[in-house]
N, C-alpha and C positions, 0 to 999 in steps of 0.2 A: 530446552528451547529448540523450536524446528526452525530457526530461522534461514533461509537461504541465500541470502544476498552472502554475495562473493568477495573476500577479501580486498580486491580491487574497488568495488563500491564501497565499501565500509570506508573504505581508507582514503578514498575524495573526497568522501561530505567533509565541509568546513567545521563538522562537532563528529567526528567517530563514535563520540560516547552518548551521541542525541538517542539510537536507539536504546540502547543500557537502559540510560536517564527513564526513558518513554515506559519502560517494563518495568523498572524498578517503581515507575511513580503511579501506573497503574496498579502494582501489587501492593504499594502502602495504602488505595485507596478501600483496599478489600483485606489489610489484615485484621481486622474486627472479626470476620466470618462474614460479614454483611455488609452487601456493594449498597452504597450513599443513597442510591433509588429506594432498596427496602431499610433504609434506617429514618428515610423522610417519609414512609408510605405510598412510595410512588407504585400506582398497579402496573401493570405488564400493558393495559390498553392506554393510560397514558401516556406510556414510556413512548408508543406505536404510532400513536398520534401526534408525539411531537418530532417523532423520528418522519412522520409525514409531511411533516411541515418543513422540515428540513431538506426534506426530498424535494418536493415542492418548490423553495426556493434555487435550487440546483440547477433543477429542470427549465426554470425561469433566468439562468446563468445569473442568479444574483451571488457569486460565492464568496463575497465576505460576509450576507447574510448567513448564508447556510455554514460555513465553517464556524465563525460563533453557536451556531445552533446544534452544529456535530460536537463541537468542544464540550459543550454544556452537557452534552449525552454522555460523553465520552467520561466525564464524571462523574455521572449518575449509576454510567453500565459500562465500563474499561473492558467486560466482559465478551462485548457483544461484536462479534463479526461484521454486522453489517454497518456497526458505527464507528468502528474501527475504516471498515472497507470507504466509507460516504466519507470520511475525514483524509482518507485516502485521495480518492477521484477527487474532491474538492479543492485540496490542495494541487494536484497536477491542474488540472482546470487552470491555475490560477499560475501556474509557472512555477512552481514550490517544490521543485524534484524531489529535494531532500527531505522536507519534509514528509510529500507523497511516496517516499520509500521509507520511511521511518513507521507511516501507520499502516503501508498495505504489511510492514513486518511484521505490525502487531496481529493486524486480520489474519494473516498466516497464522500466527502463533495461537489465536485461537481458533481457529479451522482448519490445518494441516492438510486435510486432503484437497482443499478449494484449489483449482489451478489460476483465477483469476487474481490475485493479490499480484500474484510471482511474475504474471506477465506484465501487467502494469507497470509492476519496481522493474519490468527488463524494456518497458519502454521509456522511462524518467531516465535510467542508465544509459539508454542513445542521447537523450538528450542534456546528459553533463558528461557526453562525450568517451566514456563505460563500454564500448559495442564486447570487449571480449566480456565482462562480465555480463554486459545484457544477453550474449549468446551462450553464456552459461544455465542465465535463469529460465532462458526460450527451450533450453532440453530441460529443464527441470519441469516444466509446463507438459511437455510431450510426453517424459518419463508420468507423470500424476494421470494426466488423458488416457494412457496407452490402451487401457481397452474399453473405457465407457463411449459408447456410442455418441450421448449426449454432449460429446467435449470436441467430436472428430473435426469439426471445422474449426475450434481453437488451438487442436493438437496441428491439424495439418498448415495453419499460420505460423503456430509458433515453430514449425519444422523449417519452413521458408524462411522465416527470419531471423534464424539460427543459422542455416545455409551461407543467407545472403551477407550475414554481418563473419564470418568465419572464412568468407572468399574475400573480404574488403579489407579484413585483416591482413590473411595470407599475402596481398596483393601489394600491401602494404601502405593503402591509399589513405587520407585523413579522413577521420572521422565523419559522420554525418554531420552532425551538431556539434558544436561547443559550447556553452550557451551559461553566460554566469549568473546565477541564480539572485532577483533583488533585495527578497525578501529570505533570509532564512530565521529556524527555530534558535 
């Protein structure tokens, strides 16, 4: 498992074992050899079109629709980074840290080298209050960026607010956010 979240996050979500549970219940969905999409015959362009629709709704801030409709995916393809990732942003959308750090771990875990899963989970960690672990995950973003060009303005963000949460610390200041989560998994 590549997962990166820092001890410290792991250990404030109100379920510790929410992400376990999340992999564990993806990989029972695929111990067949065949994820739920190709055992119902779902093609790869339906999959896309309904991952559009989902998009779609998102884009249109409805995200109880679209989180029904990421879940639904999420079943069909536990595989898939990008529905991993939309189940991800969906839930943050929606105030659902834990849970928006529970599936960007998953998008990580099936895309390792992606820097945006890790930054996301280090911005839901300012927001339940996490800043050292969130400036842990902001060098872990920097460290993955380090020399693709394509990343330089999310490497040189996540370098800032690494910085800025490691001086607020040092300083000893309270937290950004504290923020009790209303809905969790």
């Amino acid at each position: 498992m590549t997962l990166s979240l820092t001890a410290e996050i792991i250990t404030a979500m109100p379920d510790p074992e929410l992400i376990i549970r999340l992999m564990k219940k993806a990989r029972q969905l695929t111990t067949s050899g065949k994820l739920l999409k190709d055992q119902l015959g779902y093609t790869e362009t339906l999959i896309e079109e309904l991952y559009t629709v989902a998009m779609g709704l998102y884009n249109k801030s409805q995200f109880n629709e679209a989180i029904e409709m990421f879940e639904e995916l999420f079943y069909l393809d536990p595989l898939s980074y990008k529905i991993c990732y939309g189940l991800g942003a969906t839930a943050q959308q929606m105030g659902e840290w834990y849970k928006a750090i529970g599936f960007y771990a998953y998008a990580e875990e099936n895309k390792p080298q992606a820097p945006e899963p890790i930054y996301f989970s280090a911005e839901c960690a300012v927001q339940i209050g996490k800043e050292k672990g969130a400036a842990d995950l902001y060098k872990k973003v920097v460290a993955l960026c380090d020399k693709n060009p394509d990343y330089k303005d999310l490497k040189d963000r996540s370098q800032a607010l690494a910085d800025a949460l490691e001086k607020r610390i040092k300083e000893g200041k309270t937290p950004l956010c504290l923020r009790s989560e209303a809905k969790n998994l």
